[in-house]
C-alpha positions as CSV (number, residue, x, y, z in Angstrom):
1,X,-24.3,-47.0,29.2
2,X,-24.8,-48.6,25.5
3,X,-27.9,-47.4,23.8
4,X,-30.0,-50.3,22.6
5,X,-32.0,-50.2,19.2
6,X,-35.6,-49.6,18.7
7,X,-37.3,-53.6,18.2
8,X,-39.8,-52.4,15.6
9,X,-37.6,-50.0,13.4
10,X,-36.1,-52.7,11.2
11,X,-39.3,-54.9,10.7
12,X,-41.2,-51.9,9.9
13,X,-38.8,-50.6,7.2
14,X,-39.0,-53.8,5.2
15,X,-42.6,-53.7,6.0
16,X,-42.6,-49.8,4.3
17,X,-40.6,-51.1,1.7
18,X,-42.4,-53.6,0.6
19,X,-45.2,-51.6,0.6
20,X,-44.0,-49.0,-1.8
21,X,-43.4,-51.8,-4.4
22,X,-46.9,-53.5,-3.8
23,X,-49.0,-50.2,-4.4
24,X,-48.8,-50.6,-7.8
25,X,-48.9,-54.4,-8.1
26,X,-52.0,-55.1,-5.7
27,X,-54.2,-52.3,-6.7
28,X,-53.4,-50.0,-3.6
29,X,-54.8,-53.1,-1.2
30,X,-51.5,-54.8,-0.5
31,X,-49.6,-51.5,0.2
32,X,-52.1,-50.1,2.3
33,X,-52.2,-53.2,4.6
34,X,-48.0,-53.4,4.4
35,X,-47.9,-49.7,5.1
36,X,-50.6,-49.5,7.8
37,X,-49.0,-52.3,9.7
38,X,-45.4,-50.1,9.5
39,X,-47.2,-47.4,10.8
40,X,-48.9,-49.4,13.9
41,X,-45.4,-50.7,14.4
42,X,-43.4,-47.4,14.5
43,X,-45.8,-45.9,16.8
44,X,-45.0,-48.6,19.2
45,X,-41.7,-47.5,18.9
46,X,-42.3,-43.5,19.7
47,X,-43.9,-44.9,22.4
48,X,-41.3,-46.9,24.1
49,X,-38.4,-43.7,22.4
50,X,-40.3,-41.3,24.1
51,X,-40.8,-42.8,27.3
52,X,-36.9,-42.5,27.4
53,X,-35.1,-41.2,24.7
54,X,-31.7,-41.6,26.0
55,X,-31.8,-44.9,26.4
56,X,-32.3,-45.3,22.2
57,X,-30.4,-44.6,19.3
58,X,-32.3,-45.1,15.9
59,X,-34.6,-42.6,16.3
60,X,-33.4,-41.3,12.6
61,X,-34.1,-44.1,11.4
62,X,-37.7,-44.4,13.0
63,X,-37.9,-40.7,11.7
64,X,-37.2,-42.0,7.9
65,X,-39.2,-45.2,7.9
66,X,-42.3,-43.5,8.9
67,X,-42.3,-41.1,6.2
68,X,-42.1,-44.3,3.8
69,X,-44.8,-45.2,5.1
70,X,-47.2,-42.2,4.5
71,X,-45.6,-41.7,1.3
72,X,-47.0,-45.8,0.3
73,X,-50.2,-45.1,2.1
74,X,-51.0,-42.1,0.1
75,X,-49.8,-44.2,-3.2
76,X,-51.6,-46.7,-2.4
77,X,-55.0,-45.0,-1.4
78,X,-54.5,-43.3,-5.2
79,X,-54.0,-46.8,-6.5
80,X,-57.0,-47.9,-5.1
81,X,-59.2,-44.8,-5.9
82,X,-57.9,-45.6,-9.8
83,X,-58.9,-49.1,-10.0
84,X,-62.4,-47.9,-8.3
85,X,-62.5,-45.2,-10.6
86,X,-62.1,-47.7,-13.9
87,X,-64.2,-49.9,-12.3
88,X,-67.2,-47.4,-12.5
89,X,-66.0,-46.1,-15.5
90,X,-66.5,-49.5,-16.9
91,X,-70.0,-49.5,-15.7
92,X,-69.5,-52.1,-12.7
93,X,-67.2,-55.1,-12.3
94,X,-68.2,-57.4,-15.3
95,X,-68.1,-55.1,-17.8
96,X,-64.1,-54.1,-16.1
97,X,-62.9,-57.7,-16.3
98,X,-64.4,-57.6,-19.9
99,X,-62.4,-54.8,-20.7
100,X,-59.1,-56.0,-19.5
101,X,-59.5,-59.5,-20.8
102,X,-60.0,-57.7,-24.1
103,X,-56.5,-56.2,-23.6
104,X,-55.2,-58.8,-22.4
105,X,-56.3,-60.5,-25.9
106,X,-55.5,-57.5,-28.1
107,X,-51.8,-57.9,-26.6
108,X,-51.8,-61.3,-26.9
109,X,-50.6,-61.9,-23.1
């Protein structure tokens, strides 16, 4: 009997991925959605794995993908508590986008 391939696995990967790049570039939000939807997936597939494990034969993979995952959630949730952080720092949301539009000026981008 030929063992047949998790349906989640790959999708989730790219999804984990993806995640771990857009942590820094969304502040946290992007990668948290990303890697929270990789994690909804790949319990879907330790579902249907261990219903029948024979029967699969990426578990390693599933295995490695998830801890992607929680390593981009747990970027990602620090991402976010550092923009929230500078935000209050700042003394609220105007006086943050004032800030970094004076950077932004100071640097000349």
């Amino acid at each position: 009997m030929s063992q047949l391939k998790l349906p989640n696995v790959n999708v989730a990967l790219a999804l984990a991925l993806i995640s771990y790049i857009c942590c820094c570039f969304s502040a946290g939000i992007g990668g948290i959605i990303l890697s929270a939807s990789a994690l909804i997936l790949i319990r879907k597939d330790q579902q249907l794995y261990s219903a029948n494990p024979e029967q699969y034969s990426n578990h390693s993979t599933l295995k490695v993908t998830r801890v992607i995952s929680v390593i981009a959630l747990l970027l990602s949730v620090f991402a976010t508590l550092l923009v929230v952080n500078a935000i209050i720092e700042a003394g609220g949301w105007d006086m943050y986008i004032e800030q970094q539009t004076e950077l932004y000026e100071n640097f000349e981008l």
